[in-house]
Backbone as ProteinMPNN parsed JSONL, in Angstrom:
{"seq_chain_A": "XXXXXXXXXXXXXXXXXXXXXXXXXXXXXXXXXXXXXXXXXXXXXXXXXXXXXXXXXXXXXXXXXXXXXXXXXXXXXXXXXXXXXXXXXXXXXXXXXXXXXXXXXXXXXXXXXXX", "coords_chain_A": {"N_chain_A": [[14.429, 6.884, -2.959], [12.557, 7.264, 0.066], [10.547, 9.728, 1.175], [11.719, 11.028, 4.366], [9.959, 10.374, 7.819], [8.77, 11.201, 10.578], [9.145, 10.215, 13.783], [6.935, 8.632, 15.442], [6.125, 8.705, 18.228], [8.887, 10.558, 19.531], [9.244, 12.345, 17.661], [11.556, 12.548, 16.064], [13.35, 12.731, 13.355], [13.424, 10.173, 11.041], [15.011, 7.65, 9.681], [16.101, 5.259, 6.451], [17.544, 2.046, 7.442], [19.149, 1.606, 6.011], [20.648, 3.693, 5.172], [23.386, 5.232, 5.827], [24.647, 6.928, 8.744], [26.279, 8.879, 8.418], [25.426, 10.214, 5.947], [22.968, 10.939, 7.224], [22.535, 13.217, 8.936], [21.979, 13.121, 12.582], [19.52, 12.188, 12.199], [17.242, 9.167, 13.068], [17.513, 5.647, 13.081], [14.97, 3.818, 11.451], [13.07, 1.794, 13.389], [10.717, 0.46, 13.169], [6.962, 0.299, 12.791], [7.013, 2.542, 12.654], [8.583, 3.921, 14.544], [11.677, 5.167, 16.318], [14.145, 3.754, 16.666], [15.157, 3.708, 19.765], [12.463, 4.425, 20.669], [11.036, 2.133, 19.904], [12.548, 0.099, 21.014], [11.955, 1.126, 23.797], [8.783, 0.365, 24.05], [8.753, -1.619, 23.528], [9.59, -2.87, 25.489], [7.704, -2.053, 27.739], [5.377, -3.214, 27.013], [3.884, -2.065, 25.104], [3.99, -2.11, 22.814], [2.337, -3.4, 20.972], [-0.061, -1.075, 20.777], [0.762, 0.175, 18.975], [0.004, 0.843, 15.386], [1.205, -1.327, 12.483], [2.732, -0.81, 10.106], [3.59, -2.498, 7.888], [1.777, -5.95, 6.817], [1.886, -9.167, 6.468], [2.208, -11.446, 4.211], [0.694, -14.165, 3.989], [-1.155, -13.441, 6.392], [-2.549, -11.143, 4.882], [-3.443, -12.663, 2.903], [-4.912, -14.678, 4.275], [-7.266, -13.256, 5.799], [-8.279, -12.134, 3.324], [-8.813, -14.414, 2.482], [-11.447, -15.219, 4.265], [-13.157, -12.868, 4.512], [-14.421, -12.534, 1.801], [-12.618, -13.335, -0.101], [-12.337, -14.158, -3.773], [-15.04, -13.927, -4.026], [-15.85, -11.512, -3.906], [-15.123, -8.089, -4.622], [-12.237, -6.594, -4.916], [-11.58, -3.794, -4.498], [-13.791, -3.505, -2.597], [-12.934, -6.106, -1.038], [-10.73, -4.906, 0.195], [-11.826, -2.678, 1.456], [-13.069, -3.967, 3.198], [-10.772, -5.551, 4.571], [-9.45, -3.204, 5.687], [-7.473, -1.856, 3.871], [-5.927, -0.173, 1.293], [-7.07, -0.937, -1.955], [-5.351, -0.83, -3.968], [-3.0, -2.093, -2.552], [-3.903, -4.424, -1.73], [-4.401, -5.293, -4.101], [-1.588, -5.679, -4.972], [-0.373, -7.931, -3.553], [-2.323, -10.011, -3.936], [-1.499, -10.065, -6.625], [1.398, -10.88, -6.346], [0.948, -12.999, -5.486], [-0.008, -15.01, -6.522], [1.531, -14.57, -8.866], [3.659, -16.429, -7.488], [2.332, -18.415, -6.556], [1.113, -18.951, -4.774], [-1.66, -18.663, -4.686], [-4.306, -19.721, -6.808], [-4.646, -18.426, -10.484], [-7.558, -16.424, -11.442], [-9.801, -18.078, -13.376], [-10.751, -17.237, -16.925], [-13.421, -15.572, -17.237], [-14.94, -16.297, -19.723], [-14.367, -19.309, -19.859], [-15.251, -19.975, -17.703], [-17.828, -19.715, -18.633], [-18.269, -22.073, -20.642], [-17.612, -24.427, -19.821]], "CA_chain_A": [[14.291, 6.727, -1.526], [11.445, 7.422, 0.738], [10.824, 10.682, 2.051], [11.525, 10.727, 5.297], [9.031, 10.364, 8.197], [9.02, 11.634, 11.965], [8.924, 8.821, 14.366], [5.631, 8.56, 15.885], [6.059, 9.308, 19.515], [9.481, 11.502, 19.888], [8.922, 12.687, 16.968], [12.89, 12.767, 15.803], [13.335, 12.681, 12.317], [13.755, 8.858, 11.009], [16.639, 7.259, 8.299], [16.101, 3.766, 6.315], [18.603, 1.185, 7.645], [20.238, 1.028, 4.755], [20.668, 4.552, 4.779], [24.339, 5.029, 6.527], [24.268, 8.068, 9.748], [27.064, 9.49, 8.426], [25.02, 10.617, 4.805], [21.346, 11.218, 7.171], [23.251, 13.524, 10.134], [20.402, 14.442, 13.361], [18.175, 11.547, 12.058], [17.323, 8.258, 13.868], [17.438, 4.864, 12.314], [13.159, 3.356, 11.697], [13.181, 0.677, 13.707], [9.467, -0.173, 12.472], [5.788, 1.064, 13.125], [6.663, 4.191, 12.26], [8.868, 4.532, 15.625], [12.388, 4.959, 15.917], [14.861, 2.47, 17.7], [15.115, 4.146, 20.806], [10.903, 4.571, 20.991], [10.166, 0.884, 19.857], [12.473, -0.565, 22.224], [11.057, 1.256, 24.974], [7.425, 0.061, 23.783], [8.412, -3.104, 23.39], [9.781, -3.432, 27.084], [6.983, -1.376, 28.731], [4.602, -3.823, 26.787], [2.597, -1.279, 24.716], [4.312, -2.361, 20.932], [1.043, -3.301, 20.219], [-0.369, 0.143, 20.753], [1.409, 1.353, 17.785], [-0.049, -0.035, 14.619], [2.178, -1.953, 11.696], [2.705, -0.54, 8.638], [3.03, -3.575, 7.058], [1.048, -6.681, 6.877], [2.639, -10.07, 6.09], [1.689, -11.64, 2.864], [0.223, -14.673, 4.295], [-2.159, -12.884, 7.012], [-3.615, -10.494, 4.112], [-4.318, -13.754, 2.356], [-5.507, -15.565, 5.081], [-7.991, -12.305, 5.732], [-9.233, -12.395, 2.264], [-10.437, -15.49, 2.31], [-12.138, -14.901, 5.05], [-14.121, -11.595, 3.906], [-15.167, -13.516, 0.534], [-11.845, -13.752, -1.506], [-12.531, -14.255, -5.285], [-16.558, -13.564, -4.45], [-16.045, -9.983, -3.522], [-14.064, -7.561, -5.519], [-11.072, -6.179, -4.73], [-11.924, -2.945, -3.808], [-15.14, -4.187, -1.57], [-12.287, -6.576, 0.211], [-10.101, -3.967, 0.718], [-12.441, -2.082, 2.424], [-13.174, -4.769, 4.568], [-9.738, -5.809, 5.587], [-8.948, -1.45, 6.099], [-6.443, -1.285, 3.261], [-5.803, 0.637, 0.131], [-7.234, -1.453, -2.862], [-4.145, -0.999, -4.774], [-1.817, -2.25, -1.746], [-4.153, -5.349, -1.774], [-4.177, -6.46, -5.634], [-0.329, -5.987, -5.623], [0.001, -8.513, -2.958], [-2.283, -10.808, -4.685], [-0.708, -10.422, -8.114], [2.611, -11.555, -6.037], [0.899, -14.433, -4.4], [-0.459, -15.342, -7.518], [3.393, -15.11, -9.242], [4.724, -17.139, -6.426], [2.291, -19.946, -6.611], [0.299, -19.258, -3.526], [-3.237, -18.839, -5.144], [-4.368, -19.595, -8.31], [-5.171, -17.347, -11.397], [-8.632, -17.169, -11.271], [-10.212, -18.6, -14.927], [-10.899, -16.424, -17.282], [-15.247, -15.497, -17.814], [-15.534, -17.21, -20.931], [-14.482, -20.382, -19.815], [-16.795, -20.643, -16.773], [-19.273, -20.027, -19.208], [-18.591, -22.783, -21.345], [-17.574, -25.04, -18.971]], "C_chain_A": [[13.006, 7.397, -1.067], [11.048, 8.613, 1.075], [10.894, 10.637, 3.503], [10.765, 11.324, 6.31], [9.89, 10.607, 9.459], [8.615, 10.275, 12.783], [7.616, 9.363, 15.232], [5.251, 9.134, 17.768], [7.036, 10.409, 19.795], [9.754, 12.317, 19.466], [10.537, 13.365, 15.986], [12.64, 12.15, 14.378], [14.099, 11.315, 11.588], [14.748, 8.343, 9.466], [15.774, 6.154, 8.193], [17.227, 3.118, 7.023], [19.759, 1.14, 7.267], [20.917, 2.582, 4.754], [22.075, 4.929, 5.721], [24.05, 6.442, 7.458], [25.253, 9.063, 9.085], [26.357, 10.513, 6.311], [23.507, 11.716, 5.689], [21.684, 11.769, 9.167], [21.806, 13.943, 11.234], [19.181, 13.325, 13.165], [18.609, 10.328, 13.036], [16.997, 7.212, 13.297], [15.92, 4.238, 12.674], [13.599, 2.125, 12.247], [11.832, -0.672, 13.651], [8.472, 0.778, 13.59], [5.977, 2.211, 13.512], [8.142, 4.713, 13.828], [10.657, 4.464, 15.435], [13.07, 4.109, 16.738], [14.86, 2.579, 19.021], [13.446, 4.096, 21.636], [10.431, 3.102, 21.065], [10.621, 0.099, 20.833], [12.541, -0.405, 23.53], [9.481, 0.892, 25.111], [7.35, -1.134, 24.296], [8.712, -4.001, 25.049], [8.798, -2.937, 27.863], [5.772, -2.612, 28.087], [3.652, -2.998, 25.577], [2.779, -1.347, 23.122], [3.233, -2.287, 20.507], [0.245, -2.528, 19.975], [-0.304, 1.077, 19.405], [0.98, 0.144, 16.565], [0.935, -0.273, 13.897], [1.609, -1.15, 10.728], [2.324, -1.305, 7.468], [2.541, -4.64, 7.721], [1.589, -8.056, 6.262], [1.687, -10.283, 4.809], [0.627, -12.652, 3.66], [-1.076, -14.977, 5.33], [-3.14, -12.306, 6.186], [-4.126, -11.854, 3.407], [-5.268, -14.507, 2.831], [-6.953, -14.416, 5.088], [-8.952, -12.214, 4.624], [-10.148, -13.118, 2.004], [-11.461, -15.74, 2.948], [-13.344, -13.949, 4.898], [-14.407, -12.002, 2.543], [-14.246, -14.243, -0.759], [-12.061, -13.523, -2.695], [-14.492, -13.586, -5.271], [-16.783, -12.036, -4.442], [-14.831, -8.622, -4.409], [-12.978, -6.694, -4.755], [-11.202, -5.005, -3.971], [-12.894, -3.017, -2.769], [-13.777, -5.36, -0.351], [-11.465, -6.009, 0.838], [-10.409, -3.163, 2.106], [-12.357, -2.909, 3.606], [-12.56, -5.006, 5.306], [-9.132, -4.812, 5.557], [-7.902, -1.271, 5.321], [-6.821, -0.929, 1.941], [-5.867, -0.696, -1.11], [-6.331, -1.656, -3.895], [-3.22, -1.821, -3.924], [-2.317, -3.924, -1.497], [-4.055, -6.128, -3.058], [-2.511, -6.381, -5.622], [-0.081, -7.076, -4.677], [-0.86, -9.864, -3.648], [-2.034, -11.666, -5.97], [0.729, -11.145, -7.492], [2.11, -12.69, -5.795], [0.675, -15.429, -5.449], [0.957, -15.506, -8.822], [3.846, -15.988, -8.594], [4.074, -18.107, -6.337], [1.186, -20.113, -5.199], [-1.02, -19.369, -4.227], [-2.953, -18.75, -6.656], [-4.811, -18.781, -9.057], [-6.271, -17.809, -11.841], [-8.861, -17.29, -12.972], [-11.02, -17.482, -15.973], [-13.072, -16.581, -17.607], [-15.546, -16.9, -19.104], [-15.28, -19.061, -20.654], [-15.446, -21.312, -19.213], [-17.596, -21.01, -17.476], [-19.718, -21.525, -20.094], [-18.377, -24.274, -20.536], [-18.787, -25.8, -18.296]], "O_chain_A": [[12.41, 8.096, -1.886], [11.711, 8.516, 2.108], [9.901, 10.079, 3.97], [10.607, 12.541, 6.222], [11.097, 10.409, 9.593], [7.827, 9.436, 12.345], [7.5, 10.539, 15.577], [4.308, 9.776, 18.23], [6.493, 11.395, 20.295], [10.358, 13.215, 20.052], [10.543, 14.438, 15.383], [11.859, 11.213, 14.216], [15.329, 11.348, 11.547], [14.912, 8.966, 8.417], [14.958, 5.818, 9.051], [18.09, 3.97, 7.231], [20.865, 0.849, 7.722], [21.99, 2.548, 4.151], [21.618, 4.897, 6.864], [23.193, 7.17, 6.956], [24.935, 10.238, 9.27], [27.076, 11.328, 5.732], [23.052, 12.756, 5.213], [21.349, 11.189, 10.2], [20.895, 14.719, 10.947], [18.108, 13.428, 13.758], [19.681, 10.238, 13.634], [15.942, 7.428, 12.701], [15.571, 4.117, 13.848], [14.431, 1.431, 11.661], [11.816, -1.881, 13.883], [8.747, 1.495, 14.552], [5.408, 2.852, 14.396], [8.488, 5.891, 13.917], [11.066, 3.78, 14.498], [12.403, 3.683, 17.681], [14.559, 1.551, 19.628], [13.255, 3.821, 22.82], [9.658, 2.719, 21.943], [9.862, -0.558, 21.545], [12.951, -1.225, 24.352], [8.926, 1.101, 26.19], [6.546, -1.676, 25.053], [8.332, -5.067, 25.535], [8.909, -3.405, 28.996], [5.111, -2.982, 29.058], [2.612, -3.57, 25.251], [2.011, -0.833, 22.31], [2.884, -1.379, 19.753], [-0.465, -2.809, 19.009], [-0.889, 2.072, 18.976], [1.353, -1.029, 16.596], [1.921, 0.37, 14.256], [0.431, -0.855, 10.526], [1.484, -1.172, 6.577], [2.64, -4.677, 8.948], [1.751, -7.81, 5.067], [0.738, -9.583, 4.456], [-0.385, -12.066, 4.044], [-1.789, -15.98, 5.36], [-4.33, -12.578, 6.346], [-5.344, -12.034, 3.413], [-6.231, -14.963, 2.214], [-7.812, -14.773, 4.281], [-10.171, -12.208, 4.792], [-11.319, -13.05, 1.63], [-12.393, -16.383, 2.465], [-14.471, -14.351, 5.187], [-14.996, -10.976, 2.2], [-14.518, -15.005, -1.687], [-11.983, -12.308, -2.876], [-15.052, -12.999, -6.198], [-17.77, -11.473, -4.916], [-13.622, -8.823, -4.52], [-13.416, -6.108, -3.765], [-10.959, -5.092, -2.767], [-12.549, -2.294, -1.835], [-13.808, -5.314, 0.879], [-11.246, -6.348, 2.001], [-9.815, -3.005, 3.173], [-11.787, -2.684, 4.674], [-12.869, -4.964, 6.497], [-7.939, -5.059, 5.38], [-7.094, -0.491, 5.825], [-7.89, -1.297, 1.455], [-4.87, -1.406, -1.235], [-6.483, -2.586, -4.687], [-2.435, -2.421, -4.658], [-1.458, -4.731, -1.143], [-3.721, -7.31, -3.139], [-2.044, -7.187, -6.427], [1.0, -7.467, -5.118], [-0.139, -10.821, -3.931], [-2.15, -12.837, -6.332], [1.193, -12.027, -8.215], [2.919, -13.613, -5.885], [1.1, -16.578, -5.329], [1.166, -16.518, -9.491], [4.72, -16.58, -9.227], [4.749, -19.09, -6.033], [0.648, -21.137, -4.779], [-1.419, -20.533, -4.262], [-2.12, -18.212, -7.385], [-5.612, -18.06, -8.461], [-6.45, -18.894, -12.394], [-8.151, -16.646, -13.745], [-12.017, -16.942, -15.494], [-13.713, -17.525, -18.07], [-16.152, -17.97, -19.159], [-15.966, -19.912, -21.22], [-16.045, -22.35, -19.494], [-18.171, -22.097, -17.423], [-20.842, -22.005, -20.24], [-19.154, -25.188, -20.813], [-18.601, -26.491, -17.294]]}, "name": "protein", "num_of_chains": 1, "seq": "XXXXXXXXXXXXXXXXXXXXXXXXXXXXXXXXXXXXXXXXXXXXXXXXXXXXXXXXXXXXXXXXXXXXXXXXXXXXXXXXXXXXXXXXXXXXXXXXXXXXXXXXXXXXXXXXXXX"}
């Protein structure tokens, strides 16, 4: 399990979901971007959700993003940078996308060459 994190504005000490109240006594269930249920859906009615960044990033946005900032021409770490995330947190999403059929596995050197 995760360690657990303080919610971002009330700063009450946050549970997984999954994690039942009666094991995680005093804490407050994450209700996402870091905030806890009580915080996000006061954000989300005052309008200011967007204020608070996301943790995560859908699969299909970071992809879309990539290809955008050069994809396959730029290396991994260099697109990372570009689209503000952790170079590791980006190849594991394209090794999934790349399991699942979304992009292809690019060709290995030697073939280009002979090709």
């Amino acid at each position: 399990m995760n360690t657990p994190r303080d919610c971002r504005v009330c700063g009450h000490l946050l549970r997984p979901n999954a994690l039942p109240i009666s094991e995680a006594t005093g804490t407050r269930a994450h209700a996402g971007r870091g905030l806890c249920r009580k915080c996000y859906d006061a954000a989300r009615y005052a309008g200011t959700l967007i204020d608070h960044e996301r943790r995560y990033r859908p699969r299909e946005e970071v992809l879309e993003e990539w290809e955008h900032v050069g994809g396959r021409c730029v290396t991994c770490p260099e697109a990372a940078r570009r689209l503000n995330m952790p170079a590791v947190t980006l190849q594991a999403v394209l090794n999934r996308a790349r399991r699942d059929g979304q992009i292809e596995r690019p060709r290995p050197w030697r073939e280009l060459r002979s090709a």
